[in-house]
C-alpha positions as CSV (number, residue, x, y, z in Angstrom):
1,X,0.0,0.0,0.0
2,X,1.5,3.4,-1.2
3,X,2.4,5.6,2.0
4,X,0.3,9.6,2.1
5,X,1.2,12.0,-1.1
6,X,3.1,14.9,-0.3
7,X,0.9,16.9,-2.5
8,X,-0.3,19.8,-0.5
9,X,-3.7,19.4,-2.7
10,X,-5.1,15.9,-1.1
11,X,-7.6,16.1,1.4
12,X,-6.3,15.7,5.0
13,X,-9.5,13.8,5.9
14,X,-8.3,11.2,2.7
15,X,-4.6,11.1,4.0
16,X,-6.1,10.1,7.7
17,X,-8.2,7.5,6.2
18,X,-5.4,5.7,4.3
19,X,-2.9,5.9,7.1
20,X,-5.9,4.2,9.5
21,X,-6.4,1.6,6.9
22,X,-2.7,1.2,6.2
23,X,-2.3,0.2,10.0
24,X,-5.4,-1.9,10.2
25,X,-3.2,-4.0,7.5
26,X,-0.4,-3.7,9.8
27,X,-2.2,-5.2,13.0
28,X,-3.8,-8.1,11.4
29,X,-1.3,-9.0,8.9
30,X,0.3,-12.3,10.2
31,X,4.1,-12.7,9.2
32,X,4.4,-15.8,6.7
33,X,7.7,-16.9,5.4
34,X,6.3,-19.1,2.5
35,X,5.2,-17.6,-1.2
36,X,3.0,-20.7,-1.7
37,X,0.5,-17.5,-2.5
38,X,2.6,-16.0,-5.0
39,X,2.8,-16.5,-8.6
40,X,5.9,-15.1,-10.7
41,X,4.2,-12.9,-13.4
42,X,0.5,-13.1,-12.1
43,X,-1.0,-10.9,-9.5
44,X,-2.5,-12.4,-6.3
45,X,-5.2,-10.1,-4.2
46,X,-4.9,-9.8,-0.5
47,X,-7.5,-11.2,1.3
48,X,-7.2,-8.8,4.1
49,X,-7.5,-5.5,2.2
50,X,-8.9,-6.7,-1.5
51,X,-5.9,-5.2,-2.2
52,X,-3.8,-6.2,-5.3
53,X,-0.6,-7.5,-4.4
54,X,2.5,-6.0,-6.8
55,X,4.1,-9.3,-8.3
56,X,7.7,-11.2,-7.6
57,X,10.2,-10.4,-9.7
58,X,14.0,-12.0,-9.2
59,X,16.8,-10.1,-9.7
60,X,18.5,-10.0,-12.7
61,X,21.8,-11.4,-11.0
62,X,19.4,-14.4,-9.8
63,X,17.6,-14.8,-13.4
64,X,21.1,-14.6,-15.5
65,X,23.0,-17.2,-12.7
66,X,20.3,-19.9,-13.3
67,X,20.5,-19.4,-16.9
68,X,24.4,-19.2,-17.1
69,X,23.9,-22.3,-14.7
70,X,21.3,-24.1,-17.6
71,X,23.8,-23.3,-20.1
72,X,26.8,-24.7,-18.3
73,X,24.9,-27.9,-17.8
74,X,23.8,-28.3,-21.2
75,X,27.6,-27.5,-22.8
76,X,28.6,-30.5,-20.3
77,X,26.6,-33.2,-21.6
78,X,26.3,-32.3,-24.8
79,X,30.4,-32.1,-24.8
80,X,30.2,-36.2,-23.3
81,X,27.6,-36.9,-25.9
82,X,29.9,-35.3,-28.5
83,X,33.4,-37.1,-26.8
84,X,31.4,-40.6,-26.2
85,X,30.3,-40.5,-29.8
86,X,34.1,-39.4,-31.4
87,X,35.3,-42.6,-29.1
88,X,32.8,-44.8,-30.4
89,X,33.2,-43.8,-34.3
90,X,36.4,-44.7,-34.3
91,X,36.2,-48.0,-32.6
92,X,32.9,-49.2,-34.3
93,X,34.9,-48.1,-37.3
94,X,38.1,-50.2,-37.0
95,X,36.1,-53.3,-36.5
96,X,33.9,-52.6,-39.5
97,X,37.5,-51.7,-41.3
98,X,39.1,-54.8,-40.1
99,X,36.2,-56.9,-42.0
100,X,37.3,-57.8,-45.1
101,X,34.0,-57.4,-46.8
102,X,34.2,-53.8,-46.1
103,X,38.1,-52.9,-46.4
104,X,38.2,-51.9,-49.7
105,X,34.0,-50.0,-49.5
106,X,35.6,-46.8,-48.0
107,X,33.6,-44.7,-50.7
108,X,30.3,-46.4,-50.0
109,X,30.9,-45.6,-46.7
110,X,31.4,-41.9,-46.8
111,X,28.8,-41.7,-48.7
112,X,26.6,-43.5,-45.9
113,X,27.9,-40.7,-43.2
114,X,26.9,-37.9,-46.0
115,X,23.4,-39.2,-45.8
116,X,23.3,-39.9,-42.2
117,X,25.1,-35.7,-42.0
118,X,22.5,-34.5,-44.5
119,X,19.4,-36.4,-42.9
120,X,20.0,-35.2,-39.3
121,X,21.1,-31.3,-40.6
122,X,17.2,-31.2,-42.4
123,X,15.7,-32.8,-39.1
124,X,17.6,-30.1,-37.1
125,X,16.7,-27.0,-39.2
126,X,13.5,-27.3,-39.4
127,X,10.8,-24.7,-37.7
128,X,10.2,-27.1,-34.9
129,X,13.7,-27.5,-33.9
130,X,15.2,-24.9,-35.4
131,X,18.8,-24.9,-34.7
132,X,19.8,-23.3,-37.6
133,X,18.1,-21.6,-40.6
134,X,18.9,-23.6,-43.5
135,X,20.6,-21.3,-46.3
136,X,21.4,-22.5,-50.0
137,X,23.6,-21.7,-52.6
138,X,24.6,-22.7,-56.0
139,X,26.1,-26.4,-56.5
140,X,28.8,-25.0,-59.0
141,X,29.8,-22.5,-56.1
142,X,29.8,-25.6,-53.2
143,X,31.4,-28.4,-55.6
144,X,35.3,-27.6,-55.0
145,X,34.6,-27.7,-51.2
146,X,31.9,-31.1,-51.6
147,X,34.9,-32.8,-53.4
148,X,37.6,-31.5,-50.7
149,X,35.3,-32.9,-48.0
150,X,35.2,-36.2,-49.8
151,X,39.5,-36.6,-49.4
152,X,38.9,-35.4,-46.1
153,X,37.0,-38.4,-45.0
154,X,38.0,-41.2,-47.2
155,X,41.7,-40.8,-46.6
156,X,41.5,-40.9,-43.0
157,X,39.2,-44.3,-43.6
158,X,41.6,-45.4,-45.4
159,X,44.4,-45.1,-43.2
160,X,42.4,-46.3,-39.9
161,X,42.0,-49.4,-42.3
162,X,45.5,-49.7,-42.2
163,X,46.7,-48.4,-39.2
164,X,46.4,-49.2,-35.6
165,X,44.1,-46.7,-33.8
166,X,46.7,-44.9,-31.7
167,X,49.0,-44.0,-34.6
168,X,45.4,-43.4,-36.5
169,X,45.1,-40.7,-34.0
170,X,48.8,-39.1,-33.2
171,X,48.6,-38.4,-36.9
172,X,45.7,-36.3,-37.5
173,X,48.0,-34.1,-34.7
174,X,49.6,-32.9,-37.7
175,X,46.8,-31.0,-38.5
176,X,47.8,-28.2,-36.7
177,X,51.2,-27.6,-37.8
178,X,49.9,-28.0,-41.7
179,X,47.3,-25.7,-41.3
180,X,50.0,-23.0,-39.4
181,X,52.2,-23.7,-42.5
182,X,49.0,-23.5,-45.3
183,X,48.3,-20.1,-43.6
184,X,51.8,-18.8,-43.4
185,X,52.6,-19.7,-47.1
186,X,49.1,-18.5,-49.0
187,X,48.0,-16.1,-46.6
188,X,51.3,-14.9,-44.6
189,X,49.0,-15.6,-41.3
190,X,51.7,-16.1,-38.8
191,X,51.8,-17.9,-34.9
192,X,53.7,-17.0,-32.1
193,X,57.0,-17.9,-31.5
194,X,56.4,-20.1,-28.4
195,X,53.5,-21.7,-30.3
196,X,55.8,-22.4,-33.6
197,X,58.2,-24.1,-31.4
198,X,56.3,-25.9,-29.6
199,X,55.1,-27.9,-32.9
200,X,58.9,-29.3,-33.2
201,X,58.3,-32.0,-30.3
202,X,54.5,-32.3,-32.5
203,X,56.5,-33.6,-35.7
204,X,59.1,-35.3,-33.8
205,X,56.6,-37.4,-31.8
206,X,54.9,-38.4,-34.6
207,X,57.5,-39.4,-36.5
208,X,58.7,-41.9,-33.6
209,X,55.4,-43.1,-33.6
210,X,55.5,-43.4,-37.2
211,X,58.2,-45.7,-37.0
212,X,57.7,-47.9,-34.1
213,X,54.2,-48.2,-35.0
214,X,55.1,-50.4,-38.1
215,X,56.7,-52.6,-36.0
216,X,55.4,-55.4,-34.8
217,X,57.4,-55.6,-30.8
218,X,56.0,-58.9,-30.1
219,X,54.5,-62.1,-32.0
220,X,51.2,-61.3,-31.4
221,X,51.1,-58.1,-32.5
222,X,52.0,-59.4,-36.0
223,X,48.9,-58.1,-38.7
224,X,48.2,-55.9,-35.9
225,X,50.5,-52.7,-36.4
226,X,50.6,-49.9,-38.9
227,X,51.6,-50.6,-42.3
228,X,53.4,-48.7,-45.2
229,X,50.2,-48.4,-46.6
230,X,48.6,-46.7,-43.4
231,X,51.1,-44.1,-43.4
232,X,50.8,-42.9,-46.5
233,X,47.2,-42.7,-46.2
234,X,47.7,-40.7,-42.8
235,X,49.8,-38.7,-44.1
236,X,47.6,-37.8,-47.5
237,X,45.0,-37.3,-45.5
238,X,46.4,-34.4,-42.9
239,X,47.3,-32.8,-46.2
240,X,43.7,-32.9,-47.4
241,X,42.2,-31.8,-44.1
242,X,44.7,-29.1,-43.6
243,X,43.5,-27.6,-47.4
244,X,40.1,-28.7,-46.2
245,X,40.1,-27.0,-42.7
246,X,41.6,-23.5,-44.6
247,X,39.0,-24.0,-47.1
248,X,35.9,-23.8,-44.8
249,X,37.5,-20.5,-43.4
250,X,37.7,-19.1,-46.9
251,X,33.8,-20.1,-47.7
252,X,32.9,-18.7,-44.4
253,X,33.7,-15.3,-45.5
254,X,32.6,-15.7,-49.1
255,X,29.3,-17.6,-48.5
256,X,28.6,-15.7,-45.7
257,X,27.2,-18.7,-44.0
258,X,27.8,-20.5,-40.3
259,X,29.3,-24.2,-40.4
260,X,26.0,-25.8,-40.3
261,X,24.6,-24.1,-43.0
262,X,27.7,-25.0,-45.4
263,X,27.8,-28.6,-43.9
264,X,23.9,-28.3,-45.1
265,X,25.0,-27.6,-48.4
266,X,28.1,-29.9,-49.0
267,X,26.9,-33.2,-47.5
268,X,24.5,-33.9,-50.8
269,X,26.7,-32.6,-52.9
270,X,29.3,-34.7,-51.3
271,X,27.1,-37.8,-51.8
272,X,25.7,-37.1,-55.1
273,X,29.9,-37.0,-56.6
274,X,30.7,-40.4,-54.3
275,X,27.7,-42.2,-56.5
276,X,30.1,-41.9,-59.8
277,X,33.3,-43.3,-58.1
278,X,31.5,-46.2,-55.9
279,X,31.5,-48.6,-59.0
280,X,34.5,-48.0,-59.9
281,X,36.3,-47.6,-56.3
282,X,34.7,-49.9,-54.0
283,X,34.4,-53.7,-53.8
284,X,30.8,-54.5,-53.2
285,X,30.4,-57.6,-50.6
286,X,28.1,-60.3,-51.2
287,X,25.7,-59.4,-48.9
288,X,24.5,-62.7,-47.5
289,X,27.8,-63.0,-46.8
290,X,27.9,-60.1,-44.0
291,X,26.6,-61.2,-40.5
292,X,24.4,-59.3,-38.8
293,X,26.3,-58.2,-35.7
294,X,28.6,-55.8,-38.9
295,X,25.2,-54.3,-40.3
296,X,24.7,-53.2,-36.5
297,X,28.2,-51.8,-36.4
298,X,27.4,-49.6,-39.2
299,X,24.1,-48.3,-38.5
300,X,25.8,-47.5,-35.2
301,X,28.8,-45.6,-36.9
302,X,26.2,-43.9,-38.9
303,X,24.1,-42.8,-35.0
304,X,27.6,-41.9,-34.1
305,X,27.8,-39.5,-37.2
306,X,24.7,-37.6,-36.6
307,X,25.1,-37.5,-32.3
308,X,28.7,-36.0,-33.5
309,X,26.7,-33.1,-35.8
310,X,24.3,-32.3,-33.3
311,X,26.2,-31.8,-30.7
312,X,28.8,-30.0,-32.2
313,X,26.3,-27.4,-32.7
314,X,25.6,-26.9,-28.9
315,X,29.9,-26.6,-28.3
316,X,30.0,-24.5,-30.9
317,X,27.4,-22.1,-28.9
318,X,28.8,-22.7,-25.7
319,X,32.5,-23.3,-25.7
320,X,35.0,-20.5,-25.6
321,X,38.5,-20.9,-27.3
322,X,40.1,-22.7,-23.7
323,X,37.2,-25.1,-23.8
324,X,37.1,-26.3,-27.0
325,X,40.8,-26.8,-27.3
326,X,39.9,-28.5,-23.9
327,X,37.1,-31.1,-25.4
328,X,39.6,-31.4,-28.5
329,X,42.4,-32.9,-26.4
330,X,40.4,-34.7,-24.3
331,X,39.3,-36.8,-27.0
332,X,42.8,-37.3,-28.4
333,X,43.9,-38.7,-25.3
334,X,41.3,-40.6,-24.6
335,X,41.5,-42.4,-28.3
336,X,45.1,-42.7,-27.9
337,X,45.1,-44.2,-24.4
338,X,41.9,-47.0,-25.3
339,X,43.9,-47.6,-29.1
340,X,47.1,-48.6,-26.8
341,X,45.5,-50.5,-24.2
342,X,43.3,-52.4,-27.0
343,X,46.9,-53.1,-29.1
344,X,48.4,-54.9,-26.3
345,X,51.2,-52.9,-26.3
346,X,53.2,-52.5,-23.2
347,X,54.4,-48.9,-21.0
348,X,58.2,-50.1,-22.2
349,X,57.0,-49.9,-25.9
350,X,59.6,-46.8,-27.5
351,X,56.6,-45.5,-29.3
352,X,55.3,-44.4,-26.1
353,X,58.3,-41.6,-26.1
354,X,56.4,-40.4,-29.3
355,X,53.1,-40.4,-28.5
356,X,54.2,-38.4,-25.2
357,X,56.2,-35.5,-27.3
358,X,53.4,-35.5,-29.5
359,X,50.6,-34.9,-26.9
360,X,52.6,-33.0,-25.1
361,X,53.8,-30.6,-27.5
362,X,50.2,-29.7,-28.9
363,X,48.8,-28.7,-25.4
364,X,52.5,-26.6,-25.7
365,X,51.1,-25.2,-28.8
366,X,47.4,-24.6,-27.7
367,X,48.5,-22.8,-24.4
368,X,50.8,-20.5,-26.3
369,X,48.2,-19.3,-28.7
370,X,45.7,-18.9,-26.1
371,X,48.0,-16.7,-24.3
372,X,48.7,-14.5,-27.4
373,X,45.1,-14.2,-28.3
374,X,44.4,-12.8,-24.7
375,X,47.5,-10.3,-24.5
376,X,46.5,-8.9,-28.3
């Protein structure tokens, strides 16, 4: 209840009447701790007075720490969803790999993930959900970058089909220092000192890795190591995602689209060019021939694809430059660390002294161009 005006106009009879009224409240007003009465946004009328109560409102500190704490909660799973899925792509996708029915079907098989990409990007971006707003351009304009994305994946394929899973992962490390050199050469785009240094120990590990991964220490690792073959296709394809990764950058700018909407745009493109290599590429299995338990694999490796694209659009929203790099690692070292234990290798191996320099000197790297980034 408002207290009496100070307006030298009101009646002195009305102010006597409102002050007598405002105490009556006062008297027989009992004190109650609980807002069960209370609704946030409605109005609730006193039944002592008749009188209409003024709303609750929270503070804006209150309102913007439960939706900072929403958010924070939401980045968190959807960054276990996102590392759980990475883990389980790769695995499901060795053993599909290791089948020979499906070795030599690595085109069929991108193709598969473009389908599986494109399906869950038109689920996503439509009205209902609406996590993006789908925006299209011409296919001439999106073709370079579809057929840069199709290297991008097969070549990898190729060379977990041929590698072991630890040196699988120690060499898409090399991304980093490719891209730094891509961008030095083409665009003069330089990196700090620190951080060009501390890709020396990168390279170095993953050479040693390179070279006591095609080793087989013990009899019974014998099939199971890295072979020529796997190298080359590791190495091919950090070249092809380095020109890839620069790529997206430069259709950024000159689309004028976010990642989702040019991943929108290249996935069916990408699929539509794999249709004219697969019979010519790819060794078709008799299909009677496949058990069950592989078709599983692959329907799961195609859930892995989509769960990876979904939730990389909630990081994207929520993770600053520390916790991405953060996530990024943390899947590295988890894949490395299940690839070794799953190889049978042992802590004396000498390719342990690799994948240690190579770990070890991208964090280096990622903490010296974090640092930079905050002093400029």
């Amino acid at each position: 209840m408002p207290g009496p005006s100070n307006n030298n106009s009101i009646n002195i009879e009305l102010k006597s009447d409102l002050e007598a009224q405002k105490a009556n409240l006062l008297s027989q007003q009992e004190p109650d701790d609980s807002d069960d009465g209370l609704s946030i946004g409605g109005s609730t009328r006193s039944s002592l007075s008749g009188h209409e109560l003024k709303p609750v409102i929270l503070p804006d500190s209150a309102v913007k720490s439960n939706s900072q704490k929403s958010s924070q909660t939401s980045f968190l799973i959807w960054t276990a969803v996102n590392t759980l899925a990475t883990i389980g792509i790769v695995f499901t996708n060795k053993r599909i790999f290791d089948d020979p029915n499906f070795k030599n079907m690595q085109t069929s098989f991108a193709a598969f993930h473009f389908v599986c990409t494109s399906l869950t990007l038109f689920v996503i971006s439509r009205p209902s959900f609406g996590f993006f707003v789908p925006k299209r351009c011409g296919i001439v304009e999106i073709l370079p970058l579809a057929f840069a994305m199709c290297f991008n994946v097969i070549l990898p394929n190729l060379s977990l089909a041929y590698s072991s899973i630890t040196f699988y992962q120690i060499a898409r490390i090399l991304l980093t220092p490719f891209v730094a050199l891509i961008n030095l050469v083409f665009y003069r785009v330089s990196i700090p000192t620190y951080a060009a240094l501390s890709l020396i120990p990168v390279c170095t590990g993953v050479g040693v890795v390179s070279y006591y991964d095609t080793r087989a220490a013990t009899p019974e690792q014998a099939g199971k190591v890295t072979t020529v073959a796997g190298v080359i296709f590791a190495f091919s394809g950090v070249v092809a995602s380095s020109l890839y990764t620069v790529w997206i950058g430069t259709y950024h700018k000159k689309l004028n689209m976010s990642s989702m909407q040019l991943l929108f745009n290249q996935a069916p493109a990408s699929t539509f060019l794999l249709l004219f290599f697969i019979p010519f590429a790819d060794a078709i299995p008799v299909f009677g021939d496949v058990p069950i338990s592989r078709w599983a694999m692959i329907l799961m490796s195609g859930l892995f694809a989509s769960l990876i694209n979904l939730s990389q659009f909630f990081i994207i929203a929520g993770a600053g430059a520390v916790s991405s790099t953060v996530v990024g690692h943390a899947k590295t070292c988890s894949i490395v660390i299940l690839g070794w234990m799953a190889s049978g290798r042992s802590v004396s191996d000498k390719s342990l002294l690799g994948i240690v320099l190579a770990i070890g000197g991208i964090i280096m790297y990622s903490v010296s161009v974090i640092k930079a980034r905050r002093m400029a």
